[in-house]
C-alpha positions in Angstrom: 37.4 -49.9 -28.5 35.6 -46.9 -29.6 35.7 -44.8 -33.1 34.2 -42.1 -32.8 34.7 -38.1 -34.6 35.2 -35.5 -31.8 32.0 -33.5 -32.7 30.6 -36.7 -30.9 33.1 -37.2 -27.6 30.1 -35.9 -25.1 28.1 -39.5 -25.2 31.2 -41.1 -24.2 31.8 -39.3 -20.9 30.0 -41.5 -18.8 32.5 -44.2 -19.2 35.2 -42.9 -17.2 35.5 -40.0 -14.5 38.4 -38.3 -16.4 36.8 -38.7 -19.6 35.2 -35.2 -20.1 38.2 -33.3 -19.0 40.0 -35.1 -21.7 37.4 -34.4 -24.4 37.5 -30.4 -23.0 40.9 -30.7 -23.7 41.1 -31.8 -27.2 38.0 -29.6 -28.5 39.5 -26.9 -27.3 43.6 -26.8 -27.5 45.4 -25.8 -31.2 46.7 -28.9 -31.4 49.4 -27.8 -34.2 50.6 -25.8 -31.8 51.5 -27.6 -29.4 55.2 -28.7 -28.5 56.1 -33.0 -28.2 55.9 -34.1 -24.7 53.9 -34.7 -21.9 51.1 -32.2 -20.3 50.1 -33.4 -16.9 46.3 -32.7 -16.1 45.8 -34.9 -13.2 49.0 -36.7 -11.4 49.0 -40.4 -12.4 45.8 -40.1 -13.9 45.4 -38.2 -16.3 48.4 -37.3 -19.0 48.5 -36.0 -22.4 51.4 -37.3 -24.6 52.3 -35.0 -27.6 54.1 -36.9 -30.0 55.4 -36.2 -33.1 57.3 -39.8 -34.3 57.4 -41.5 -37.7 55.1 -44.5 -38.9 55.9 -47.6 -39.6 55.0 -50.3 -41.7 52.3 -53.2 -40.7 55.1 -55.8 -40.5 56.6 -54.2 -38.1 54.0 -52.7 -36.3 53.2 -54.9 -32.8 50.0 -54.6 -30.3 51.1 -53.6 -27.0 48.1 -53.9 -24.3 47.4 -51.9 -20.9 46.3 -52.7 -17.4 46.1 -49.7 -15.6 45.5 -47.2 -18.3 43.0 -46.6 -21.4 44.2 -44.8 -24.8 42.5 -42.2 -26.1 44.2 -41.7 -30.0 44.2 -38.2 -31.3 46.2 -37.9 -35.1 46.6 -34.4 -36.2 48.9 -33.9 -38.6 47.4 -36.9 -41.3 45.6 -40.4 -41.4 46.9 -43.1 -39.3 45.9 -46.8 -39.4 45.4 -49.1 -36.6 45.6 -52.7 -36.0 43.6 -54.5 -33.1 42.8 -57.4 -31.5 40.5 -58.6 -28.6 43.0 -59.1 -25.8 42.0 -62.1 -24.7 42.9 -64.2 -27.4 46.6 -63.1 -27.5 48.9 -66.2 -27.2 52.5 -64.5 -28.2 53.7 -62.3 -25.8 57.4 -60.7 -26.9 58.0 -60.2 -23.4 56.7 -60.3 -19.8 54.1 -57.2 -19.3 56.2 -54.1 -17.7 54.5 -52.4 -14.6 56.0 -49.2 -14.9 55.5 -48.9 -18.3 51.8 -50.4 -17.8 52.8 -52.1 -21.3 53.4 -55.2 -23.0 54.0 -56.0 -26.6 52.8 -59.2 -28.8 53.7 -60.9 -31.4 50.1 -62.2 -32.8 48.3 -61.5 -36.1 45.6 -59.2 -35.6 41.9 -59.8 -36.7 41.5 -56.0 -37.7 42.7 -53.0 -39.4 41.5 -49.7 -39.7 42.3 -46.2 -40.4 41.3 -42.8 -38.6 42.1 -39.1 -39.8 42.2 -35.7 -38.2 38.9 -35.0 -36.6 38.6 -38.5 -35.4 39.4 -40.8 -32.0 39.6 -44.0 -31.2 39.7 -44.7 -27.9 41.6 -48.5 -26.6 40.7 -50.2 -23.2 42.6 -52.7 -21.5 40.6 -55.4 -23.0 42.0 -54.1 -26.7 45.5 -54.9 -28.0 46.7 -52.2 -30.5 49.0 -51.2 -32.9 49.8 -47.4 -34.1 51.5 -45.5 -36.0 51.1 -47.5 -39.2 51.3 -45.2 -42.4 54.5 -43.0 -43.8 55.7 -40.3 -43.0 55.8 -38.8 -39.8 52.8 -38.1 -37.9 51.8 -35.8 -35.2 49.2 -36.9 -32.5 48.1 -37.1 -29.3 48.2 -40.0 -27.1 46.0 -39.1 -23.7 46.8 -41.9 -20.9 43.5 -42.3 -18.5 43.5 -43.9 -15.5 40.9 -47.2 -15.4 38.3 -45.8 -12.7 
């Protein structure tokens, strides 16, 4: 998992071939004005997924981990907390992972919580089971899908 502001997305580049056009992207769209939905940059590997949805409490909230994509998080709109967990030590899977939703969903406590606000990333790997979206209110964001290199 990375935190990082966006002023600082240019060291990170290196990790992943689509990883600068995603940075370009976000330093230099008006995010407020964009409309929910999906904006396709690269076919299957590369997507930006606008999404305006509401929060929800941390009781509710449950870490869903990837296999073939990374996260990049992108609030606009307000703060938004996190929860995470190292992937490996899951144990309570709410169902079997779904391929073509490259998701799956658990159950587990998690060993960290954190909040980001506008101006700032965080950026989840397979290895790193998350929860979103925790807050009130609704939130604006972006949720950019990379493909794993």
């Amino acid at each position: 998992m990375i935190l990082s502001p966006i002023s600082d997305l240019s060291r990170y580049e290196c990790l992943n071939p689509h990883f600068a056009q995603a940075f370009d992207f976000i330093r230099s769209t008006d995010l407020e004005s964009l409309n929910p939905g999906a904006i396709t940059l690269i076919d299957d590997e590369l997507v930006v997924m606008v999404n305006h949805v509401p929060m929800k409490s941390p009781e509710v909230a449950r870490m869903e981990v990837h296999n073939k994509y990374i996260d990049i998080h992108v609030p606009f709109s307000c703060a938004e907390s996190y929860t995470w967990r190292n992937r490996a030590t899951l144990e309570q899977a709410m169902t079997p992972f779904n391929d073509e939703k490259d998701a799956q969903k658990f159950t587990d406590t998690p060993s960290t919580n954190f909040c980001i606000i506008p101006g700032e990333i965080v950026i989840f790997f397979p290895e790193d089971a998350h929860a979103a979206c925790i807050g009130d209110g609704d939130i604006r964001k972006l949720v950019i899908k990379v493909k794993v290199a």
